[in-house]
KEDREN-836882 format. One record per atom (N, C-alpha, C): x, y, z negated; residue in three letters. Coordinates in steps of 0.001 Angstrom, whole numbers, plus 524288, in hexadecimal, padded with zeros to 5 digits. Atoms other than C-alpha are relative to their C-alpha. Last residue first. Layout:
N
XYZALA/...
//
This chain:
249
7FC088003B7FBF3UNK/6DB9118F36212C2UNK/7FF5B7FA9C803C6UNK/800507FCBD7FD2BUNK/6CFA71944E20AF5UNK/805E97FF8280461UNK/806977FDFB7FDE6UNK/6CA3018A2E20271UNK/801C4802E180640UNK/80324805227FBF6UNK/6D897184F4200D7UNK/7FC128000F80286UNK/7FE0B7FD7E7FC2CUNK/6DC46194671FAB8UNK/8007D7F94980337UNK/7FFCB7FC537FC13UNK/6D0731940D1F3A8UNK/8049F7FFA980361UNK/803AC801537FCFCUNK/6D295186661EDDCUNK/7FE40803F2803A8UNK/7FD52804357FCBAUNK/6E00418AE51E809UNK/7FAD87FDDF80432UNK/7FB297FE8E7FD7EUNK/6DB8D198671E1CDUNK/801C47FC3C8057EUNK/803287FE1B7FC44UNK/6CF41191841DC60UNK/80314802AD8044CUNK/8015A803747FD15UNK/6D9301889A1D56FUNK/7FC9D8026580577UNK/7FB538031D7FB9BUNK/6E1E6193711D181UNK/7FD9A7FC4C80314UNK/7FF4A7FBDC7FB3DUNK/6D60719C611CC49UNK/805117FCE78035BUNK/803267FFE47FBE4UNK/6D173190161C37DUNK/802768048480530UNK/802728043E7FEEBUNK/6DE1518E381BD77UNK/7FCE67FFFF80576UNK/7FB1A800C07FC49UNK/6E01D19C4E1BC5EUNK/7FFC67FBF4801C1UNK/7FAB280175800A1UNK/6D26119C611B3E5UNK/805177FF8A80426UNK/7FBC17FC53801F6UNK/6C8571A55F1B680UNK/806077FE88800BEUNK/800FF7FE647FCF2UNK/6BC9719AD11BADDUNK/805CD8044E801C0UNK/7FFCE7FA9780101UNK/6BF771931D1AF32UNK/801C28033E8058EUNK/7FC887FBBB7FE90UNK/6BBA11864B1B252UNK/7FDBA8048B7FF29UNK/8020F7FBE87FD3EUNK/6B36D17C7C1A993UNK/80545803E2800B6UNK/805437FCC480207UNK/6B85E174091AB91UNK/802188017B7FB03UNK/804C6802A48029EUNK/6C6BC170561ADF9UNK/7FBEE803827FFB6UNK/803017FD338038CUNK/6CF2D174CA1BAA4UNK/7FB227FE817FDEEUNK/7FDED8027E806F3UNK/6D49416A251C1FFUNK/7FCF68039A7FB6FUNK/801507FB0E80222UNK/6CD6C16D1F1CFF4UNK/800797FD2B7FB04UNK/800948026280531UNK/6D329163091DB37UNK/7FE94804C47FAF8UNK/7FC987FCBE8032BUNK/6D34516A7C1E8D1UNK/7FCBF7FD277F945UNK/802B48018780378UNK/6CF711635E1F465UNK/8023C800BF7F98FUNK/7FCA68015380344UNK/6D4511693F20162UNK/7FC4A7FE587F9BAUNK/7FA867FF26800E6UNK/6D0AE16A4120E9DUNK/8023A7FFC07FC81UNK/7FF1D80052804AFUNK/6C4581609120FBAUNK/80674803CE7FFEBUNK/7FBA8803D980287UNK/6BEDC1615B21BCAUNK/80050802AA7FB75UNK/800017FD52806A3UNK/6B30816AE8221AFUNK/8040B7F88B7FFDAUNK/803CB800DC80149UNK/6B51016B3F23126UNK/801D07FDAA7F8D1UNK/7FE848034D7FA70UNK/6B55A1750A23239UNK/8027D7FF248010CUNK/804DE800087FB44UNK/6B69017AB02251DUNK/802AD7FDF880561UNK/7FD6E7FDE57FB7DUNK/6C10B17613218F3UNK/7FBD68011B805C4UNK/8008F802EF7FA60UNK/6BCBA1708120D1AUNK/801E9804E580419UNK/7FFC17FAC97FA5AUNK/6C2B9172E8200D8UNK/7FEE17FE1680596UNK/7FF3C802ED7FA95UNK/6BF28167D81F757UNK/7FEFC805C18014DUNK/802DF7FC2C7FEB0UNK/6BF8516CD31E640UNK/801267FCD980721UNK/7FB90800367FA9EUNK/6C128162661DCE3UNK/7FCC58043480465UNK/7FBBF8036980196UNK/6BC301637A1CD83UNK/805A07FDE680549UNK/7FD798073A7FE4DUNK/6B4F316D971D0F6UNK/8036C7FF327FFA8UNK/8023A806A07FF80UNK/6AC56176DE1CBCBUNK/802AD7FC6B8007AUNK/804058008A80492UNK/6B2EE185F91C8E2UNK/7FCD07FAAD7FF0CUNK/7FC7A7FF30804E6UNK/6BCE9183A81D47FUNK/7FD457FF817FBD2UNK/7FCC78048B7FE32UNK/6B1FC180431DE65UNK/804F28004E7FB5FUNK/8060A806D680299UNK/6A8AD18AFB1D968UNK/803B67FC0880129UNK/800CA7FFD2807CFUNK/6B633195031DA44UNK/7FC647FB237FEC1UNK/7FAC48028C80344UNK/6B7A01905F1E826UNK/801318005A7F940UNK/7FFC57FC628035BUNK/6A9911948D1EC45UNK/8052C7FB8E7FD0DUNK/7FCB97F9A57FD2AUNK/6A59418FAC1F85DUNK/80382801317FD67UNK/800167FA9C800B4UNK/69E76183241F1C9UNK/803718022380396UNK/7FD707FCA47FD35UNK/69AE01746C1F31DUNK/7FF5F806A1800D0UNK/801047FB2C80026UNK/69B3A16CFF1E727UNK/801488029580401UNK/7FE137FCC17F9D9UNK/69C3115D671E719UNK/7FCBC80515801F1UNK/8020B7FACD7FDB2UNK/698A6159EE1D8FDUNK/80424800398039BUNK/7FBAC7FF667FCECUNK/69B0C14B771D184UNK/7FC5680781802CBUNK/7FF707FFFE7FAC0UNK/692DC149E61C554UNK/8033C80216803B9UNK/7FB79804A77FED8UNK/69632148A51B7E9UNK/7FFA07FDE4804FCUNK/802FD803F07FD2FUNK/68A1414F1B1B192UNK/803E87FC7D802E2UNK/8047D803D5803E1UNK/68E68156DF1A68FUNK/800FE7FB6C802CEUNK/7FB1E8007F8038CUNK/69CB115C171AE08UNK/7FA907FA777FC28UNK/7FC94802CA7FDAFUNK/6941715D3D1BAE5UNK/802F47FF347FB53UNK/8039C802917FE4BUNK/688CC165D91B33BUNK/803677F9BE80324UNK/802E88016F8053CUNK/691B716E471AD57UNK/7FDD67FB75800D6UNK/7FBD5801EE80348UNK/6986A1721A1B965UNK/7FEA87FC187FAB2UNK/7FE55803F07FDA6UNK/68CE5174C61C16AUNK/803787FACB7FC82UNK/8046F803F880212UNK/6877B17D3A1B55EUNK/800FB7FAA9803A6UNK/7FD73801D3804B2UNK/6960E184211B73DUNK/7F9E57FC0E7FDB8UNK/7FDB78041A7FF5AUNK/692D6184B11C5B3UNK/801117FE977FAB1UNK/7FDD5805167FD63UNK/687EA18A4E1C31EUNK/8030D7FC09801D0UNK/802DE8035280409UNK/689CE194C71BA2AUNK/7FD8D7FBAF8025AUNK/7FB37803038041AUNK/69587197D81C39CUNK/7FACD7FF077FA71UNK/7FE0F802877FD6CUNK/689CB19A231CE56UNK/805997FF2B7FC9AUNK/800D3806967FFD8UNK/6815E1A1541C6C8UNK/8034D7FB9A80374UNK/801CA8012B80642UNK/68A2A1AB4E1C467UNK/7FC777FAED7FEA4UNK/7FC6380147801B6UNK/68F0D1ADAF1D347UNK/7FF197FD707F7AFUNK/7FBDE7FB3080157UNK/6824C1AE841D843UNK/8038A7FCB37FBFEUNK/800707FBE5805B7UNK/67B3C1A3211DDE9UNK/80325804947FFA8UNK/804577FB1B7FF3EUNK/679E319D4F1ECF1UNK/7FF63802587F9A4UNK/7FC477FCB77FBADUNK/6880F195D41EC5CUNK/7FAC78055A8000AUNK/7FFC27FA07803EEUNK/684C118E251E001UNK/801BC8049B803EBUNK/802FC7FF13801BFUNK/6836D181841E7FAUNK/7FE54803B47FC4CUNK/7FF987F9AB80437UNK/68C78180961EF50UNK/7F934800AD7FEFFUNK/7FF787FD007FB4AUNK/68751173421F561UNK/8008B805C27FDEEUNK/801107FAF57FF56UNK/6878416C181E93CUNK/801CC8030D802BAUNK/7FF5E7FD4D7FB6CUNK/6877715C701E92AUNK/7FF07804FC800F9UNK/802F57FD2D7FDA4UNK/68836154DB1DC44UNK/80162803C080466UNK/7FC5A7FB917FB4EUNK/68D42147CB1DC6AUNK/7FB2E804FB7FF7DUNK/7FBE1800F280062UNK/6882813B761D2ADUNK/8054A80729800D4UNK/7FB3D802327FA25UNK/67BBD13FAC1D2B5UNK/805D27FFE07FC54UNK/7FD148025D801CAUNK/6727B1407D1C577UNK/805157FE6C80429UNK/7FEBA804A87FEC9UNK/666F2140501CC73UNK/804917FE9C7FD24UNK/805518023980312UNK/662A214EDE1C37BUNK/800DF7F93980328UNK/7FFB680425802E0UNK/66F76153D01C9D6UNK/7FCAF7FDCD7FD45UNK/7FC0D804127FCFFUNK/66C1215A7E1D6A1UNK/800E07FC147FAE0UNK/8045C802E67FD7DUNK/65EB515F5E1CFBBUNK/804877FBC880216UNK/802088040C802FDUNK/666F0165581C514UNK/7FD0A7FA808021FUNK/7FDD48023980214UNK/66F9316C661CF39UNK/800317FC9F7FD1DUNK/7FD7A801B17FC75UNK/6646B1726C1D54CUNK/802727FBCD7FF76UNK/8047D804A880025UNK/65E6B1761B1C936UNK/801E97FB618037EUNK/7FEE78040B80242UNK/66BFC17C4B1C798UNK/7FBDD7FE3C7FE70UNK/7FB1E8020F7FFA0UNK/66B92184211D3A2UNK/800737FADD7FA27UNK/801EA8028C7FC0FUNK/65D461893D1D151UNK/804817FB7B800C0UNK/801BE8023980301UNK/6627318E4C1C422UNK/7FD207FAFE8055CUNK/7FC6A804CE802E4UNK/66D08194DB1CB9EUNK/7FD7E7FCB57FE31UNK/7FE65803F37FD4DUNK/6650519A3B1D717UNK/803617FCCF7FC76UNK/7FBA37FD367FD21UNK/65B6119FF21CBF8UNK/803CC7FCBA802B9UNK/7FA32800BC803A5UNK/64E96199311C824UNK/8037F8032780407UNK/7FE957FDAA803B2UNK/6410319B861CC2CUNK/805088016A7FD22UNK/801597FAF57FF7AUNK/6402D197DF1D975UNK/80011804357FC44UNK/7FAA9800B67FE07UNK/645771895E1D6D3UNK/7FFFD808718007CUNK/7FE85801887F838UNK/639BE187C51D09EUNK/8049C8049F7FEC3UNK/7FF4B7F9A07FC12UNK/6396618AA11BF73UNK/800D17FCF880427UNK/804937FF1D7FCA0UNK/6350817D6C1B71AUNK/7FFA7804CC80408UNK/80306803B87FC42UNK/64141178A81B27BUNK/7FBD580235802B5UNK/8019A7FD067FA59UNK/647721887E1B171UNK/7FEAC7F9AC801A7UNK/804EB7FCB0800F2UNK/648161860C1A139UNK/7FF41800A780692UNK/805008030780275UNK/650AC17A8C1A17AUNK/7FC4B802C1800C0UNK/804497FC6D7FD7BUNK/6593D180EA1ABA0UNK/7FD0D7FB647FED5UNK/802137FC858048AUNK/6674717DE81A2B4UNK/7FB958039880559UNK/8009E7FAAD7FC76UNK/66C19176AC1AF58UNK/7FE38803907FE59UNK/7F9FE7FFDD7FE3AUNK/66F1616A801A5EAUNK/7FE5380597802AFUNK/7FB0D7FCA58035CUNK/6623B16D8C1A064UNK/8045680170800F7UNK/802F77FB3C801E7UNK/658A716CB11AC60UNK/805B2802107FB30UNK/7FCC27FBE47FAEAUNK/66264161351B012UNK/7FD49805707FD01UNK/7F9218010F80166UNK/65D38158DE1A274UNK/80106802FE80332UNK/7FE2F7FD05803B8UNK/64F2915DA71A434UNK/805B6800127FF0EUNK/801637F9487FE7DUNK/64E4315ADD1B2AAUNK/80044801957FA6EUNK/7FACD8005A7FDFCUNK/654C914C3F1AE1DUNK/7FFA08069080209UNK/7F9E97FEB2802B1UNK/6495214B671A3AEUNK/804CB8019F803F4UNK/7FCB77FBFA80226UNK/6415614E861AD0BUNK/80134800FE7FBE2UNK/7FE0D7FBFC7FD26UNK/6429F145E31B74CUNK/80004805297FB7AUNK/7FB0B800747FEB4UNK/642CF13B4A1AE52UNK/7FFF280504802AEUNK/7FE757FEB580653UNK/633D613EB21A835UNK/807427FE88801C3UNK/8014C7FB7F7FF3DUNK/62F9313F791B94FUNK/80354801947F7D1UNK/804F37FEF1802B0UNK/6355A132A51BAB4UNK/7FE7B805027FF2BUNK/7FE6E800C380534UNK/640CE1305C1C424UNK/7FA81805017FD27UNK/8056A801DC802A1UNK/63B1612EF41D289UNK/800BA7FF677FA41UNK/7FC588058080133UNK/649C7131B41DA07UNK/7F9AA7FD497FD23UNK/7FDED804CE7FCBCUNK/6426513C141E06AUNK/802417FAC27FFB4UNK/805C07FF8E7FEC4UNK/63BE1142D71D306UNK/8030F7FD1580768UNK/80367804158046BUNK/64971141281CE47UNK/7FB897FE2880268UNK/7FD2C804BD7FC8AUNK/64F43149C31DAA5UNK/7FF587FB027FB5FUNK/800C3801BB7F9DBUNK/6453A1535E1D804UNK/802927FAE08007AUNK/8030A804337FF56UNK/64570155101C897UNK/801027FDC08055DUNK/7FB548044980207UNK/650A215F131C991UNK/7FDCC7FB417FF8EUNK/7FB7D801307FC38UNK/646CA1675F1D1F2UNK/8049C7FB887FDD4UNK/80290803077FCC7UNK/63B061641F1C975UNK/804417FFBC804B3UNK/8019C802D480357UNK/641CE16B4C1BCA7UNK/7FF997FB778056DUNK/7FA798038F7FF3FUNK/645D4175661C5BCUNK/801957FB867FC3DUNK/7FBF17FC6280462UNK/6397F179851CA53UNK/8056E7FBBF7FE92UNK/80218802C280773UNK/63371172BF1D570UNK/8049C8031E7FD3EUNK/8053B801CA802CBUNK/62DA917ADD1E327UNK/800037FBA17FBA3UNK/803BB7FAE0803CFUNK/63A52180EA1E54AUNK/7FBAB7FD837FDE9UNK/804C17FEC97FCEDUNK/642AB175251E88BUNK/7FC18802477FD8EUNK/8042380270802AEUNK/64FD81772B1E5CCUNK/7FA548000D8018EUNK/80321804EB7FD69UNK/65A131774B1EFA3UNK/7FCA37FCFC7FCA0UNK/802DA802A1804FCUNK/663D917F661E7C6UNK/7FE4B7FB2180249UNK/804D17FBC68012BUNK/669A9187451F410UNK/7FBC47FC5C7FDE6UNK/800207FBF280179UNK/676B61838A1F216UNK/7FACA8033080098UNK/7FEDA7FC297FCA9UNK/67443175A11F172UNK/80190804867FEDFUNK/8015A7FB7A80057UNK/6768916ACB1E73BUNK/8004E804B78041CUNK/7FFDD7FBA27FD9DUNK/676C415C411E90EUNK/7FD66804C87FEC3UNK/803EE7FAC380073UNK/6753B1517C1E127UNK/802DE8015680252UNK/7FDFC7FB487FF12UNK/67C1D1437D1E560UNK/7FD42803B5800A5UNK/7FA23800A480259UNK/67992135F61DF43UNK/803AB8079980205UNK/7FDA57FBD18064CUNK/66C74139B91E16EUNK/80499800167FEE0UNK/8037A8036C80694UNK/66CAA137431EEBCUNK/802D0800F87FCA5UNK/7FFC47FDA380412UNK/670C013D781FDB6UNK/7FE1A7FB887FA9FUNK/8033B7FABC7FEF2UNK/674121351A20998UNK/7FE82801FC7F926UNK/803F6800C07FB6BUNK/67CD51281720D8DUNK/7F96F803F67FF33UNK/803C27FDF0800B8UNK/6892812B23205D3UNK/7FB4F801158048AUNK/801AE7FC697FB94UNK/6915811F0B20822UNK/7FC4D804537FEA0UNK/803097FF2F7FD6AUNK/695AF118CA1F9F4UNK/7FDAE8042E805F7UNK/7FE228054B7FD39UNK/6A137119761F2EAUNK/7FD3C7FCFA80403UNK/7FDB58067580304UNK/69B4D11F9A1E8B9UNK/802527FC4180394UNK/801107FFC680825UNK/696C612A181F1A2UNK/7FF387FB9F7FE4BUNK/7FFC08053F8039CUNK/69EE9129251FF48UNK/7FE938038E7FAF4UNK/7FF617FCA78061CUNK/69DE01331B20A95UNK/7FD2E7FA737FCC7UNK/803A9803678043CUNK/6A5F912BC22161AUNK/7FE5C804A27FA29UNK/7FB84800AA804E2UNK/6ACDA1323C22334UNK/7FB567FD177FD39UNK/7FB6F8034280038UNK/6A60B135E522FACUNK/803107FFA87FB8CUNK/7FF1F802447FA8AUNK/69A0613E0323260UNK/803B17FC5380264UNK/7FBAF7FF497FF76UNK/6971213EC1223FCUNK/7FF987FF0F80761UNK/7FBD8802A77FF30UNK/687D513EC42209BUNK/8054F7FF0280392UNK/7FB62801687FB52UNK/67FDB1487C21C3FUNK/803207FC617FF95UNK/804F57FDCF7FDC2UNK/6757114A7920F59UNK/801D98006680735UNK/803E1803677FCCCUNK/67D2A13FE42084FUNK/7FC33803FB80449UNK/8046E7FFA3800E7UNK/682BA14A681FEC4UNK/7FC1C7F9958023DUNK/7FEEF80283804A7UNK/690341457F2008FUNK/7F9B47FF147FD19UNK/7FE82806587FED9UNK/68D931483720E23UNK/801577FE347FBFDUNK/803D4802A47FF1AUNK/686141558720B2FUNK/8016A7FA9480283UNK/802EC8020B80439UNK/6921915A66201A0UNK/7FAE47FCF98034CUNK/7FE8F804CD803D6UNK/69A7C1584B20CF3UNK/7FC5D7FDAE7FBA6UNK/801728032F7FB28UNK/6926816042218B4UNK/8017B7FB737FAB4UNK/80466804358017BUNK/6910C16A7E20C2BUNK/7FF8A7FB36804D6UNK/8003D80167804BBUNK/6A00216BA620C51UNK/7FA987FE877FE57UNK/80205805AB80027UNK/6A10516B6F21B36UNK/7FF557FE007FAC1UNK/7FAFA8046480097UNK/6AB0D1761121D35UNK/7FD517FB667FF18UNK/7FFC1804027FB1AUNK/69F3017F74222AAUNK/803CA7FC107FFF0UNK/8057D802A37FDD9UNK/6A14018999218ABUNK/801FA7FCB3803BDUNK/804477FCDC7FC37UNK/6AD9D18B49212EBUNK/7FB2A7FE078031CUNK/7FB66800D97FA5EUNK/6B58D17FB2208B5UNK/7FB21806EB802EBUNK/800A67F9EC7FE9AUNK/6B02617C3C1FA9AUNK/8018C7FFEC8057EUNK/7FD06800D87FA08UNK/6ADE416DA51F548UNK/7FDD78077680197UNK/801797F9887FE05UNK/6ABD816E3C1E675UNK/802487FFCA805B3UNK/7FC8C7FE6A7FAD9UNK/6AD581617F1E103UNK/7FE8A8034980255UNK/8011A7FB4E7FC30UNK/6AB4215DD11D472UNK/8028D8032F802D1UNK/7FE1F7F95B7FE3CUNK/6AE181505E1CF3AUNK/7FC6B803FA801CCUNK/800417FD2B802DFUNK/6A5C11466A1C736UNK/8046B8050480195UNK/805667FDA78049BUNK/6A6E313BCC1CDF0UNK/8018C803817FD88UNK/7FF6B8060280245UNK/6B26A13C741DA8AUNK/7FABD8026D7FB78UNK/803AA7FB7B8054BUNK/6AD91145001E5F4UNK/800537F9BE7FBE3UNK/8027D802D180382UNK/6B6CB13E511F1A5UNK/8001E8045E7FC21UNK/7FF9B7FE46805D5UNK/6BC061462C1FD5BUNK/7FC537FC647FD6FUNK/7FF0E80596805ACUNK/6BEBF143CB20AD5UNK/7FEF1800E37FB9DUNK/8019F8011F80660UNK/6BA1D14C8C216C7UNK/800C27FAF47FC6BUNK/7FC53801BC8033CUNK/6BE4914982224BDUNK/80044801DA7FA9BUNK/7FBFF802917FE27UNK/6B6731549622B31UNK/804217FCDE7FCCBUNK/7FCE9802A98049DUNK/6AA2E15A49225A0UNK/8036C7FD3280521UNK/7FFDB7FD05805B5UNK/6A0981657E22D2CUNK/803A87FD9A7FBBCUNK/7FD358017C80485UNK/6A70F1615023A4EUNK/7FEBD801C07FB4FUNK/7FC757FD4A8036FUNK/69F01166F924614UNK/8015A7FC207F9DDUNK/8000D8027C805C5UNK/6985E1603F251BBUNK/803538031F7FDF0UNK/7F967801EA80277UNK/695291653B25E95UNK/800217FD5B7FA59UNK/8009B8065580060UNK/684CA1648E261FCUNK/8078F7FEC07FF23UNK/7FD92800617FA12UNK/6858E17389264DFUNK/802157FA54801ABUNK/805A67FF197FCE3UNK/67BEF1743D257BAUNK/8024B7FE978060AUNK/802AF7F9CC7FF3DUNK/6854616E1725073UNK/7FD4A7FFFF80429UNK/800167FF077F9D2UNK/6886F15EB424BFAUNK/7FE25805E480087UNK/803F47FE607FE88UNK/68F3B15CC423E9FUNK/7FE72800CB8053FUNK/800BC7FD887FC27UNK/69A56154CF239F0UNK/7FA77801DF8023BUNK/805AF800377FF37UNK/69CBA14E8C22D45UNK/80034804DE8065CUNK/800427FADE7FCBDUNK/6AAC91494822A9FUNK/7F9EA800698005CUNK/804657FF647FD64UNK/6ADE5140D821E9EUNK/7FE9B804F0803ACUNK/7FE407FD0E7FBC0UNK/6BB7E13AFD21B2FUNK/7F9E48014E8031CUNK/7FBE0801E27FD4EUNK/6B6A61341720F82UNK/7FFA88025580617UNK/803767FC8D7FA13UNK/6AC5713D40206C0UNK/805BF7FC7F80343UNK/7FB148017E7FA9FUNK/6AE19132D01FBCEUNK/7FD32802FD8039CUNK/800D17FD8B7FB29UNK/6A3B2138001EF5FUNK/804067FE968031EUNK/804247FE197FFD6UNK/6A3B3131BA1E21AUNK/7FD6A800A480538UNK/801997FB3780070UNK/6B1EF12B931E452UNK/7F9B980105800C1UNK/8025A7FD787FD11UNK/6B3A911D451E1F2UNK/7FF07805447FEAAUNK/805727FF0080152UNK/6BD5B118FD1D87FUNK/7FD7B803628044BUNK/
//
């Protein structure tokens, strides 16, 4: 059965200012089957957002194949939301009109768009902040307008560039557990890229250690532990145990 996502041996290479070239992906493989989550971690500059923006469509590979459904990926669409770390909402509509947006592009009726802004509005329990700009709300509530806007198409794959990295520690595990929630309802695939080896333990179903210059794949660590995890448990402290000391050798 076809995998969701085929990254087949994909390198991406960049040009610099001294006109040399540099390696942000080298020989990369990995398949995102439906409905996993995948938490890709590694140190800066290993090429983890170079990956998510070739799965994205927003770059393309310099050598190898990125396959959705089995298919060439030949540039971004709904089939795949995306989430940044710095929201990327647009101030001048509230957050009613931000989850509308990518409706209001596809041309779906103005009485469809919002039923589907009332349905997200709830899921993201920010029924009462539809009509507040982006200016009013706090970086978490901003964060899961965000999040509503990526899924209001309904994608297959969602794409989050750490995306809880600019909060405080409190909103940022009441996010991933609204992440969580939201992927168990909805039954979509998630490729998560973070720092933060606990967030990667606490989410995913498979975790990818990448490795810097130039960014490969060093090890790919299977994550058995059932939802919802207990943050405490021995369990959990052995697994985070084992991915830290791959993270860091």
């Amino acid at each position: 059965m076809t995998a969701l996502i085929e990254i087949k041996n994909v390198s991406k290479i960049y040009a610099t200012s001294d006109d040399s070239a540099t390696w942000a992906l080298q020989g990369v493989s990995v398949n995102i089957e439906q409905g996993e989550f995948i938490c890709a971690i590694g140190p800066s500059g290993c090429g983890k957002t170079t990956l998510l923006n070739i799965i994205g469509g927003f770059i393309t590979p310099t050598e190898g194949d990125a396959l959705l459904n089995g298919n060439a990926i030949q540039g971004p669409g709904p089939d795949r939301g995306v989430v940044f770390q710095e929201y990327a909402l647009f101030s001048w509509l509230t957050s009613r009109e931000n989850i509308e947006f990518p409706m209001r592009l596809k041309g779906v009726s103005k009485a469809d768009r919002r039923a589907m802004s009332d349905k997200y509005l709830e899921m993201i329990n920010l029924t009462h902040a539809a009509d507040r700009y982006p200016g009013e709300l706090s970086g978490g509530m901003r964060q899961r307008v965000a999040v509503a806007r990526a899924l209001v198409n309904e994608p297959q794959l969602l794409l989050m560039d750490e995306p809880f990295a600019a909060v405080d520690a409190m909103t940022r595990t009441s996010l991933q557990e609204e992440v969580l929630r939201l992927w168990e309802k909805l039954k979509f695939s998630v490729l998560f890229i973070t720092h933060n080896i606990e967030e990667a333990v606490f989410l995913s179903s498979k975790i990818i250690i990448m490795s810097p210059h130039p960014g490969r794949i060093k090890e790919i660590v299977p994550v058995d532990l059932p939802y919802p995890r207990d943050r405490t448990s021995p369990d959990f402290g052995a697994l985070y145990a084992k991915v830290n000391e791959a993270f860091h050798t």
